[in-house]
Residue frames as qw, qx, qy, qz and C-alpha x, y, z in Angstrom:
[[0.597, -0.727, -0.164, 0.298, 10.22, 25.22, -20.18],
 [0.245, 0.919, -0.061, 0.302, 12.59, 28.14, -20.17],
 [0.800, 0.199, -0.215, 0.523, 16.22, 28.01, -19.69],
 [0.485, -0.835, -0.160, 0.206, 17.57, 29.55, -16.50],
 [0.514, 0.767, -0.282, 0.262, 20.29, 31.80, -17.06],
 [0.756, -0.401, -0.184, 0.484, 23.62, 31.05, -15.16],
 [0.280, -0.944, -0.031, -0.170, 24.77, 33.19, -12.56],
 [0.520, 0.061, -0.674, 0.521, 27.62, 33.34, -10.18],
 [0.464, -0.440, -0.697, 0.325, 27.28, 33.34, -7.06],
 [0.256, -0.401, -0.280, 0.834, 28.26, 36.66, -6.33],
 [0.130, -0.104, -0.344, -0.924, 26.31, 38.15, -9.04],
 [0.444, -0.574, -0.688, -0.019, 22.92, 35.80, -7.25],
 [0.628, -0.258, -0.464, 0.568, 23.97, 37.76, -4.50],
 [0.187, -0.124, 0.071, 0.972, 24.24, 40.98, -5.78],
 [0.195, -0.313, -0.447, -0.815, 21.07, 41.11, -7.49],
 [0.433, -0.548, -0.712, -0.071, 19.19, 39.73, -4.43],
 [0.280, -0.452, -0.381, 0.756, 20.65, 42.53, -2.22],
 [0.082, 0.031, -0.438, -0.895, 19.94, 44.95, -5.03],
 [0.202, 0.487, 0.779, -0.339, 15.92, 43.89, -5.12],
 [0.147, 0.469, -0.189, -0.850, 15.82, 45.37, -8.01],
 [0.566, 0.264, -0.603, -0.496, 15.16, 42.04, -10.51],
 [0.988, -0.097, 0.056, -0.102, 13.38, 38.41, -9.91],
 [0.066, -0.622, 0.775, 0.090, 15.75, 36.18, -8.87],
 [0.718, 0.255, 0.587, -0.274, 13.42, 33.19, -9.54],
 [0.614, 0.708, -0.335, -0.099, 14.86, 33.64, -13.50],
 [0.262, 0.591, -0.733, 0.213, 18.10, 32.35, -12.13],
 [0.549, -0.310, 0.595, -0.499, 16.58, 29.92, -9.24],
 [0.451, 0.131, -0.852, -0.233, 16.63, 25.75, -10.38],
 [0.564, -0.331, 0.473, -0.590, 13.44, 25.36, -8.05],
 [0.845, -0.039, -0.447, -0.291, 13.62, 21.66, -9.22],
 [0.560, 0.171, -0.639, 0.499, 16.24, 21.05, -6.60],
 [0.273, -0.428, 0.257, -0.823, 14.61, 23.23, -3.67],
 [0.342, -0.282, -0.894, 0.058, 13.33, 20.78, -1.34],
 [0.468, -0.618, -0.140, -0.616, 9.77, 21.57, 0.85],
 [0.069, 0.164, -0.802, 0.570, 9.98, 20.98, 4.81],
 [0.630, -0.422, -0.250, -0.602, 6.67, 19.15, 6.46],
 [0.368, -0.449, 0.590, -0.561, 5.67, 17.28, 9.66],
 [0.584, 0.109, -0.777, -0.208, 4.70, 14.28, 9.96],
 [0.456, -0.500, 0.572, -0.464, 2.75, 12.31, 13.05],
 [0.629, 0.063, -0.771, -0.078, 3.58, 8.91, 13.66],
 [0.860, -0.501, -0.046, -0.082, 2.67, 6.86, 16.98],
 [0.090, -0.809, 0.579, -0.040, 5.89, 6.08, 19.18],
 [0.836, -0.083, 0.492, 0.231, 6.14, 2.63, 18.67],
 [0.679, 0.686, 0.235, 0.113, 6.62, 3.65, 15.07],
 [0.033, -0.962, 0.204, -0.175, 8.72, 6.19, 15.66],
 [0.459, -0.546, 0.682, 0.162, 11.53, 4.01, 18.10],
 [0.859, 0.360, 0.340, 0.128, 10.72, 1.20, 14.61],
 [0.391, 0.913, 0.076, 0.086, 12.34, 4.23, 12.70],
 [0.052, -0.855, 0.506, -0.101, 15.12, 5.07, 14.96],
 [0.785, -0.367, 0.499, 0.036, 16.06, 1.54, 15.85],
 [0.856, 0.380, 0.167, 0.308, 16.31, 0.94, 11.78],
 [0.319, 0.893, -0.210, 0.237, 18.33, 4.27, 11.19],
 [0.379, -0.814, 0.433, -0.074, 20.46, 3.69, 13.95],
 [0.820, 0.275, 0.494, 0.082, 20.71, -0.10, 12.33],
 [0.727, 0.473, 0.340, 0.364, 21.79, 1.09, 9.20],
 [0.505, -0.291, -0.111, 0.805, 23.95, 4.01, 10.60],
 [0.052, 0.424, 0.310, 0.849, 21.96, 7.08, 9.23],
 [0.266, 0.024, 0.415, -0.869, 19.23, 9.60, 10.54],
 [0.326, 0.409, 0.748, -0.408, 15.79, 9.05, 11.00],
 [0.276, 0.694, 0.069, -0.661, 15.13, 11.77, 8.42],
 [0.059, 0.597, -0.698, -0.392, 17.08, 10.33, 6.31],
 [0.192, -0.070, 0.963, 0.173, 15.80, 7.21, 6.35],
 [0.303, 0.627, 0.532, -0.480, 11.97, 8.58, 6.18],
 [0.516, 0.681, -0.222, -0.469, 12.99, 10.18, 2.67],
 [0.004, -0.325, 0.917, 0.232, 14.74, 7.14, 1.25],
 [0.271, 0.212, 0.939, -0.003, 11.50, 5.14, 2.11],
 [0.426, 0.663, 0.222, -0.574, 9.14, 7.90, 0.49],
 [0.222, 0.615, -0.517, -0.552, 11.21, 8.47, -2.39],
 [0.212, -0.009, 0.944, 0.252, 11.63, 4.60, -2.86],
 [0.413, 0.328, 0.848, -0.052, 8.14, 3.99, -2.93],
 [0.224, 0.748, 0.001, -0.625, 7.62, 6.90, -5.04],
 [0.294, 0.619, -0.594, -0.422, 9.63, 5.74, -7.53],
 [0.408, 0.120, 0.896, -0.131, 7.97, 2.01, -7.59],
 [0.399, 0.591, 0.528, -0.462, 5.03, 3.41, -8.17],
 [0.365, 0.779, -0.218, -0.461, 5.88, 5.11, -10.90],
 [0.041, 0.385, -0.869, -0.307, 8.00, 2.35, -12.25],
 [0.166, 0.273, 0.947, -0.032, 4.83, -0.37, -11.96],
 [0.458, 0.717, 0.358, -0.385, 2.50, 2.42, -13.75],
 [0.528, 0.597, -0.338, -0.501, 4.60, 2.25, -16.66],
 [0.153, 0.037, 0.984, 0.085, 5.09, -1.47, -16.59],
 [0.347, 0.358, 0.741, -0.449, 1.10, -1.54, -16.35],
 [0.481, 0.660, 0.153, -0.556, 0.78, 0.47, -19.27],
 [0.262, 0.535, -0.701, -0.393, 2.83, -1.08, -21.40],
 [0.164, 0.206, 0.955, -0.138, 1.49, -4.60, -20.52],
 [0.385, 0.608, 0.395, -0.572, -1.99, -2.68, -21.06],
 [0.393, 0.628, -0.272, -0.614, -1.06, -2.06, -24.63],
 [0.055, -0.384, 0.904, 0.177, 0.49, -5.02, -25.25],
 [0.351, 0.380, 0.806, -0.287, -3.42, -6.63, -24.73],
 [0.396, 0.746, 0.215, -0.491, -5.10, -3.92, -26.75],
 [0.082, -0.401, 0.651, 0.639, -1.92, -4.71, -29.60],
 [0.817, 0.234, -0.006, -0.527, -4.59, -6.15, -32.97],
 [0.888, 0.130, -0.427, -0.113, -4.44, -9.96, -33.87],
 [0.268, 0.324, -0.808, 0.412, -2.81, -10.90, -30.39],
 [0.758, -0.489, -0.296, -0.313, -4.79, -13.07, -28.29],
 [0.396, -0.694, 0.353, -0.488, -4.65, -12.95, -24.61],
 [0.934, -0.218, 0.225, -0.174, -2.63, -15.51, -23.36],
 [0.938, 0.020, 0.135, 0.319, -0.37, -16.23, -25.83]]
């Protein structure tokens, strides 16, 4: 992957009014978040606000916290799994012990 060059602001700024050069060279699109929609039923929905309001935050807020979490489970029990997976496949270790 190819190092982004750093900018200052005002030079971001300049070059984007300018529209002369990509600014996507200078852009860290790992941080850029995407906006989507989501339908939920409304019981679900007051479940949502009753917790956020419960733990003093926004709905939104809590709706990425619980993606992200399980996101990052998941991803934590597929490399448990594989390492347990090898750990079977390891020669002269029998299963079990």
């Amino acid at each position: 992957m190819t190092e982004k060059k750093m900018i200052t602001t005002e030079e971001f700024d300049r070059i984007f009014d300018d529209g002369e050069e990509d600014i996507l060279q200078y852009a860290d699109l790992s941080t850029m978040t995407k906006r989507i929609n989501l339908d939920f039923p409304a019981w679900a929905v007051h479940k949502l606000d009753d917790e956020a309001k419960r733990i003093g935050g926004t709905r939104q807020a809590l709706i990425r916290q619980i993606v992200i979490g399980f996101i990052d489970n998941r991803e934590k029990f597929e490399f448990e799994k594989k390492k347990f997976d090898a750990t079977l496949k390891t020669p002269g270790r029998a299963i079990g012990s």
